[in-house]
C-alpha positions in Angstrom: 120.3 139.5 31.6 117.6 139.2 29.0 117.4 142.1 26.6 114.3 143.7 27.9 113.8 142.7 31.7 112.6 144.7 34.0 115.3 146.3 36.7 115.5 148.5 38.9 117.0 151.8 39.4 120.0 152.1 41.7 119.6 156.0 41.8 115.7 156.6 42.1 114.6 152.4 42.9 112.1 152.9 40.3 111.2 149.3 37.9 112.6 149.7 34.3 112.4 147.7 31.6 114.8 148.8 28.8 117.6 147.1 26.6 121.0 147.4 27.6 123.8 148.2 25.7 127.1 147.2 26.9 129.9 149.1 27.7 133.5 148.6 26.4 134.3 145.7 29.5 130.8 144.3 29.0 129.2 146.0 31.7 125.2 145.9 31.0 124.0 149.6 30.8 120.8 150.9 30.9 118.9 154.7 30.8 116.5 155.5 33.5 112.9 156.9 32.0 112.0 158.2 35.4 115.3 160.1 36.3 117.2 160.3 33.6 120.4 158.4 34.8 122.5 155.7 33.0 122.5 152.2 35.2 125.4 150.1 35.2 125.2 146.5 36.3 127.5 144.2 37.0 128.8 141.6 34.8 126.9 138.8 33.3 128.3 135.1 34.5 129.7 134.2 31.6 131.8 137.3 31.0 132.6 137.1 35.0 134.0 133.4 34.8 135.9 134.6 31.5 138.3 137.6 33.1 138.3 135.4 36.4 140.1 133.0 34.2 142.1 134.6 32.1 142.9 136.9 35.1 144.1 133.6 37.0 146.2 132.3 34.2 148.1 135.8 34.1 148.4 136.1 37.3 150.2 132.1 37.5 152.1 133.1 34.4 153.6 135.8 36.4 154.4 134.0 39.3 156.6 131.0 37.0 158.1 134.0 35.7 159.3 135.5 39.0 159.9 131.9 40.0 162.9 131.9 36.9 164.2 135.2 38.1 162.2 137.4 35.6 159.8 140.3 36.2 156.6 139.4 34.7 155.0 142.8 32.3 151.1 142.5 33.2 150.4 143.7 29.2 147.2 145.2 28.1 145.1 142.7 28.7 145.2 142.2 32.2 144.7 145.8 34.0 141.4 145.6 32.3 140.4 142.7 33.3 140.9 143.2 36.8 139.6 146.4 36.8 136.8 145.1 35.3 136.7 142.2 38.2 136.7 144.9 40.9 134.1 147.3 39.6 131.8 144.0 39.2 132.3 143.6 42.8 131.4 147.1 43.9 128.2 146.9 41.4 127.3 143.9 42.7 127.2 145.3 46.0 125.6 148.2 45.1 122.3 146.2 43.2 122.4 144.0 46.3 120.7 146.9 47.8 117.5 147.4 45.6 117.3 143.1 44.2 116.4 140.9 46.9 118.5 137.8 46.6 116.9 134.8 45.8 116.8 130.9 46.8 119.4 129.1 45.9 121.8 132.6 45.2 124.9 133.6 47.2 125.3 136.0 49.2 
């Protein structure tokens, strides 16, 4: 997302253009003028294809590691990134409901 384009609301609906300021996992975040509540987005593609791929090389780590008979530790880097993976699904979801989707995007 651009730093000021306009979005809207998934509590009131209501168009707002504001900068975000992202959260800790990268999550865009924006403040509602009209009623007062802080917006989270979902991920940007870049940061999306990033934890997807680092998530996906942990994840076959692990399994050559049970493959040799050892138990793989996830470490700190991968429960956040797969939280981080899930809550972009259910955000996506949720914005689905106020952005129509356009030409060419998935569904």
């Amino acid at each position: 997302m651009s730093p000021k384009e306009p979005v809207p609301c998934t509590s009131c609906g209501a168009q707002i253009t504001a900068k975000s300021k992202p959260t800790f996992l990268g999550f865009p975040k924006f403040e509602c003028p009209s009623c007062q509540d802080t917006i989270v987005y979902p991920l940007g593609v870049t940061t999306r294809i990033v934890y997807g791929t680092f998530f996906g090389l942990f994840g076959f780590g692990a399994l050559i590691l049970l493959s040799q008979g050892q138990t793989p530790t996830p470490g700190w880097f991968l429960w956040p990134m797969g939280y981080a993976l899930i809550r972009d699904r259910i955000l996506a979801k949720k914005v689905r409901k106020f952005v129509p989707v356009r030409v060419g995007d998935s569904k």
